[in-house]
MIDOSE-1310 file (N, C-alpha, C; in nm, 2 decimals, decimal comma, always signed):
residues 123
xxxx	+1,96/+2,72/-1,14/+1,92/+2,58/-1,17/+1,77/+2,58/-1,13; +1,68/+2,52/-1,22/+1,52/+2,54/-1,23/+1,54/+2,36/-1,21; +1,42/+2,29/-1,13/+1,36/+2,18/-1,14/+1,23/+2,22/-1,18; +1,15/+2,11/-1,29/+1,04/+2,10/-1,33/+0,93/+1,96/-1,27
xxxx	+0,90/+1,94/-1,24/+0,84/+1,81/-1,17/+0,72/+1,80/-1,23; +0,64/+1,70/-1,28/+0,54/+1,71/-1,35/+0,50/+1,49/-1,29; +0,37/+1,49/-1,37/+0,34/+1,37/-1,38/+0,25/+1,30/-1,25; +0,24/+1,37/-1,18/+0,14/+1,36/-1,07/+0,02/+1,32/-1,09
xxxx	-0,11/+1,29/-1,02/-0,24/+1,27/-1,03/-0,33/+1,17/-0,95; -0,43/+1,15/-0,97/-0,54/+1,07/-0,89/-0,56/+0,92/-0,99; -0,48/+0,82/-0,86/-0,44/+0,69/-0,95/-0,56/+0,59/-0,79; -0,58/+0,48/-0,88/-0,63/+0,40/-0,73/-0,49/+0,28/-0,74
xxxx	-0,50/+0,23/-0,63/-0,42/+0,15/-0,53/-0,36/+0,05/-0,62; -0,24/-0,01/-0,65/-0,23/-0,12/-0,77/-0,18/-0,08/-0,94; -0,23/+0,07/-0,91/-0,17/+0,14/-1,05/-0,08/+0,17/-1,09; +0,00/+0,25/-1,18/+0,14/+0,29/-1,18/+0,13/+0,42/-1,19
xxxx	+0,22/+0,47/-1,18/+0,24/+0,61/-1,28/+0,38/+0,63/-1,26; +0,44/+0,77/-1,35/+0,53/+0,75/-1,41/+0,56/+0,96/-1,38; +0,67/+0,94/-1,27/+0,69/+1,13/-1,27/+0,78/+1,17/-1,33; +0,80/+1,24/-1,37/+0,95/+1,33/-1,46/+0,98/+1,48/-1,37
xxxx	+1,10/+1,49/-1,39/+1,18/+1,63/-1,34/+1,28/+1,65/-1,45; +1,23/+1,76/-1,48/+1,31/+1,83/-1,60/+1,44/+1,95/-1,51; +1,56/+1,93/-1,57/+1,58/+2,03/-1,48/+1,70/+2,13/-1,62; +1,70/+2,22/-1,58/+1,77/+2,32/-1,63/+1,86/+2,40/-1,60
xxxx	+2,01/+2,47/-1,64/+2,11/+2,50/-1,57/+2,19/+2,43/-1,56; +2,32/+2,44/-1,56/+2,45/+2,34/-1,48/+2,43/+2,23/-1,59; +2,49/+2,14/-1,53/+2,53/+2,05/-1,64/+2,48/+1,91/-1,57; +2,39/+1,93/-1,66/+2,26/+1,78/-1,61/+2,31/+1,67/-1,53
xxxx	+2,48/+1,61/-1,64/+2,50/+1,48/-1,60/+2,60/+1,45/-1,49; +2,62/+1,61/-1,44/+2,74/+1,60/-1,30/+2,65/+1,65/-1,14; +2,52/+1,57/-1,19/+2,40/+1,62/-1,08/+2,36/+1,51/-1,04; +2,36/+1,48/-0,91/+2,28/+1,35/-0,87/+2,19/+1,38/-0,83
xxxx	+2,07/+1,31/-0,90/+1,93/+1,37/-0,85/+1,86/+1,26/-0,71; +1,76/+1,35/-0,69/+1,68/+1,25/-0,58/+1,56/+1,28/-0,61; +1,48/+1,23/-0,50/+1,33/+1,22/-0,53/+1,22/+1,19/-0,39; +1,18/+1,31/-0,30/+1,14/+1,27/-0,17/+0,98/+1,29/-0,18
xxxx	+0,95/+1,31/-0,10/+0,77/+1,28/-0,10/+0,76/+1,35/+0,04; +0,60/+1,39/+0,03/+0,55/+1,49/+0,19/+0,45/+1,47/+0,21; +0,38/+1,37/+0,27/+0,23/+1,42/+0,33/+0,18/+1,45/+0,42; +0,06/+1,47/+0,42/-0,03/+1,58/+0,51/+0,05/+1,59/+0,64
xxxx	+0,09/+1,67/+0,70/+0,15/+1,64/+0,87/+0,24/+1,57/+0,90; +0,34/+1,55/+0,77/+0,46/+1,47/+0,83/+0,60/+1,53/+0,71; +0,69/+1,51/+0,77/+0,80/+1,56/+0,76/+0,85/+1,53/+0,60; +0,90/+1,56/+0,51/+0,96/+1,55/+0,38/+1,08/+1,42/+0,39
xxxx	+1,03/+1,31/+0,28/+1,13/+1,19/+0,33/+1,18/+1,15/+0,21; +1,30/+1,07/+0,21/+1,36/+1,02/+0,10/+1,26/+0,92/+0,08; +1,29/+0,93/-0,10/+1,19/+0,84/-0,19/+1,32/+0,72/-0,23; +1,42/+0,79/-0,32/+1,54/+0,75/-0,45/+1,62/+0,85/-0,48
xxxx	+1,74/+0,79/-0,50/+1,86/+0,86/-0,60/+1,90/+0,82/-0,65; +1,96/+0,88/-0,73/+2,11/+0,83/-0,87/+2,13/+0,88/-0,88; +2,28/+0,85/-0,88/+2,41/+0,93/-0,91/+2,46/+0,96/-1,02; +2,53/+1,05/-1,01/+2,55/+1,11/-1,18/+2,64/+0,97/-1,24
xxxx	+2,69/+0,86/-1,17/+2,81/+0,75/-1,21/+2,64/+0,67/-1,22; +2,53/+0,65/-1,21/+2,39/+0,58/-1,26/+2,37/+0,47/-1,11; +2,44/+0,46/-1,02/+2,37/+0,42/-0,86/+2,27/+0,43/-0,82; +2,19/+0,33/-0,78/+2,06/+0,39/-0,72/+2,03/+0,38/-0,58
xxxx	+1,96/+0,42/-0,52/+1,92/+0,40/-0,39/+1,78/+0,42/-0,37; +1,71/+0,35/-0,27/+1,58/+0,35/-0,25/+1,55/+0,36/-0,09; +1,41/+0,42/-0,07/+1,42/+0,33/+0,04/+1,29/+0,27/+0,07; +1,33/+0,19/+0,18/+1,31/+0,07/+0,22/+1,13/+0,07/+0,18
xxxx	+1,05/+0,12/+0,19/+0,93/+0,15/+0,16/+0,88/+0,13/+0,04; +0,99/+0,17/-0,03/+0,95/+0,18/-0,20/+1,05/+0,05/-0,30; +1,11/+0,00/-0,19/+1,24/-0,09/-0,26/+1,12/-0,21/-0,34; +1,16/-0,22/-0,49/+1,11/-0,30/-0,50/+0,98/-0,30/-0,58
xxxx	+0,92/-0,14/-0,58/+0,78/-0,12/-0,65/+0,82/+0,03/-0,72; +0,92/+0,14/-0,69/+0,97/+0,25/-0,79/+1,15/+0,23/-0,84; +1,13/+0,29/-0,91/+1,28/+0,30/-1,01/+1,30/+0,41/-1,05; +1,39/+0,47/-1,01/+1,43/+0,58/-1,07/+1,54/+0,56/-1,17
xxxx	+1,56/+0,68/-1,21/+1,60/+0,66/-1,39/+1,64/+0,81/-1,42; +1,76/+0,80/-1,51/+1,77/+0,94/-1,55/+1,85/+0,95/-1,70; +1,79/+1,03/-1,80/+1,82/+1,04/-1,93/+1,90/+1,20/-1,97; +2,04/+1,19/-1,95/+2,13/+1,31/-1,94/+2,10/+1,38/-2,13
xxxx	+2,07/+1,30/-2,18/+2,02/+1,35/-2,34/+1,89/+1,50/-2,27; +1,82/+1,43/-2,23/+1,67/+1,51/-2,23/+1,71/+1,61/-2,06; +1,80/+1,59/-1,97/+1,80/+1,66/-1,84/+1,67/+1,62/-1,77; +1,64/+1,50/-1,77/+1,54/+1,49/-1,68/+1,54/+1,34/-1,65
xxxx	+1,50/+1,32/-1,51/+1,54/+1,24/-1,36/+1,35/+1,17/-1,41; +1,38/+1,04/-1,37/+1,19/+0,97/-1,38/+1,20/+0,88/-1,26; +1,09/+0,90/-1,21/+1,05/+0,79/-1,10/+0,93/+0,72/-1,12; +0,96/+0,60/-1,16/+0,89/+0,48/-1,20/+0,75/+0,44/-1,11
xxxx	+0,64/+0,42/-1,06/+0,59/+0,39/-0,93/+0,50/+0,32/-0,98; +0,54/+0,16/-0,96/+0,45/+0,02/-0,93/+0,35/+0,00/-0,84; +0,24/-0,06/-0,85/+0,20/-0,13/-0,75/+0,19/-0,04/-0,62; +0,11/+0,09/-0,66/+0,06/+0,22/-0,57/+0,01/+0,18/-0,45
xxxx	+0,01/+0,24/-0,36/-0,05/+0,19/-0,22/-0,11/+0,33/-0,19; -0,24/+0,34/-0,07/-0,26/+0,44/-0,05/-0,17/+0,55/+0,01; -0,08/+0,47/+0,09/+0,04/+0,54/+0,20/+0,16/+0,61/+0,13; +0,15/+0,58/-0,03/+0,23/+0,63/-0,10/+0,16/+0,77/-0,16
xxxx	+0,08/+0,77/-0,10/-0,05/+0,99/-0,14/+0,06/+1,07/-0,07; +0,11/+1,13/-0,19/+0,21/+1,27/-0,10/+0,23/+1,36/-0,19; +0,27/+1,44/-0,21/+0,39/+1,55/-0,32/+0,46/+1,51/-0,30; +0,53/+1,49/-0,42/+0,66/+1,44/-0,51/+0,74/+1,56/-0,52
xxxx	+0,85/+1,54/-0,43/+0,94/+1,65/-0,50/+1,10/+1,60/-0,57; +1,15/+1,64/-0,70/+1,25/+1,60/-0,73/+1,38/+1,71/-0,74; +1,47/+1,64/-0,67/+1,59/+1,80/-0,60/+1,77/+1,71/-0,65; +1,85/+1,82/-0,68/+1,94/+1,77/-0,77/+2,07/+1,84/-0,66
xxxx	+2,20/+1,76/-0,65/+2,30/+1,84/-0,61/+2,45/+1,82/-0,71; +2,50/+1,88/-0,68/+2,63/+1,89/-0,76/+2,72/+1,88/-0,66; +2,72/+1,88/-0,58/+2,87/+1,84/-0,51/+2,88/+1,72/-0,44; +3,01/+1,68/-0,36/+2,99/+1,52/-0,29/+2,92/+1,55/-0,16
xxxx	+2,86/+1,49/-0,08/+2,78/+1,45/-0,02/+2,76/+1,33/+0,05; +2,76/+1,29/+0,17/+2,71/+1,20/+0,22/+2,59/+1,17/+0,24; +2,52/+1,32/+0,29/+2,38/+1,30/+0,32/+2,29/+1,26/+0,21; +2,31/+1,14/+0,14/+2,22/+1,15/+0,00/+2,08/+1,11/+0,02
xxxx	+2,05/+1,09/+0,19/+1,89/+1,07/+0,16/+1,84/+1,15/+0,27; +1,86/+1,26/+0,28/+1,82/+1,36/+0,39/+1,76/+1,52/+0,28; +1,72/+1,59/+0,31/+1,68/+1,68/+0,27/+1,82/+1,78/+0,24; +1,88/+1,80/+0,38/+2,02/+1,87/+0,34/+2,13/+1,82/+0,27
xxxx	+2,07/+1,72/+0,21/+2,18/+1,66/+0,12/+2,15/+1,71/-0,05; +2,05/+1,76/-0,04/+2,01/+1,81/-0,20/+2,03/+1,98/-0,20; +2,09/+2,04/-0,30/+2,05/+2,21/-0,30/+1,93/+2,27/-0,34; +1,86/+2,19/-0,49/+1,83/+2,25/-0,57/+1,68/+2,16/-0,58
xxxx	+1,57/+2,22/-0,55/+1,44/+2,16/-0,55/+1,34/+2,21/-0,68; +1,25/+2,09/-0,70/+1,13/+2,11/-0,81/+1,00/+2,19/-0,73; +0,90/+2,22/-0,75/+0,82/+2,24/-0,67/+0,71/+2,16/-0,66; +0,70/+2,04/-0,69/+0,66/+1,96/-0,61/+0,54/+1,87/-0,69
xxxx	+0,47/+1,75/-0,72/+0,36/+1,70/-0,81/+0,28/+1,58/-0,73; +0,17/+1,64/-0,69/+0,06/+1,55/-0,64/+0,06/+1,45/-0,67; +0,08/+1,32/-0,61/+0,02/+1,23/-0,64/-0,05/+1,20/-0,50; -0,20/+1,10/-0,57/-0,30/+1,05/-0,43/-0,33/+0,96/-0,56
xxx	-0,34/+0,86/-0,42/-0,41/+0,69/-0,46/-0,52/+0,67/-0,37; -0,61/+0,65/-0,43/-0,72/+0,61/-0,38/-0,76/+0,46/-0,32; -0,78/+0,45/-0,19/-0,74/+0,30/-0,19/-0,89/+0,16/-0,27
């Protein structure tokens, strides 16, 4: 299973942008994808998920200004991002699992990672 993660870039504060993860292998629509973020000196954290039944989860940070989204036609997971803040500057990583799970917003709750798409906001 390959994740693709793209859509990254140098946005200022108030902007949107729009990430994609293409993923490849296995069968797209029995994958619940997520979507965590890392910056400089701190630990890799949940962003969003949805579940392969279309559930979403957010957190609390982002509730409210990203949306995640997933189109099982194309295999690929989108995270929507409103109303940018500087504190939202991190690598984007989007990671998919196939089995049940509790941990859906922890790192060990995913198998299968993208390698990762810059985003920075300039404030």
């Amino acid at each position: 299973v390959q994740l693709q993660a793209s859509g990254g870039g140098l946005v200022q504060a108030g902007d949107s942008l729009r990430l994609s993860c293409t993923v490849s292998g296995g069968t797209f629509s029995s994958y619940a994808l997520g979507w965590f973020r890392q910056a400089p000196g701190l630990e890799r954290e949940f962003v969003a998920r949805i579940s392969w039944l279309g559930p979403t989860y957010y957190a609390d940070s982002v509730k409210g200004r990203f949306t995640i989204s997933r189109d099982n036609a194309k295999s690929t997971v989108y995270l929507q991002m409103n109303s940018l803040k500087y504190e939202d500057t991190a690598v984007y990583y989007c990671a998919a699992v196939d089995r049940i799970t509790m941990n859906w917003n922890v790192v060990g709750g995913y198998d299968y990672w993208g390698q990762g798409t810059l985003v920075t906001v300039s404030s």
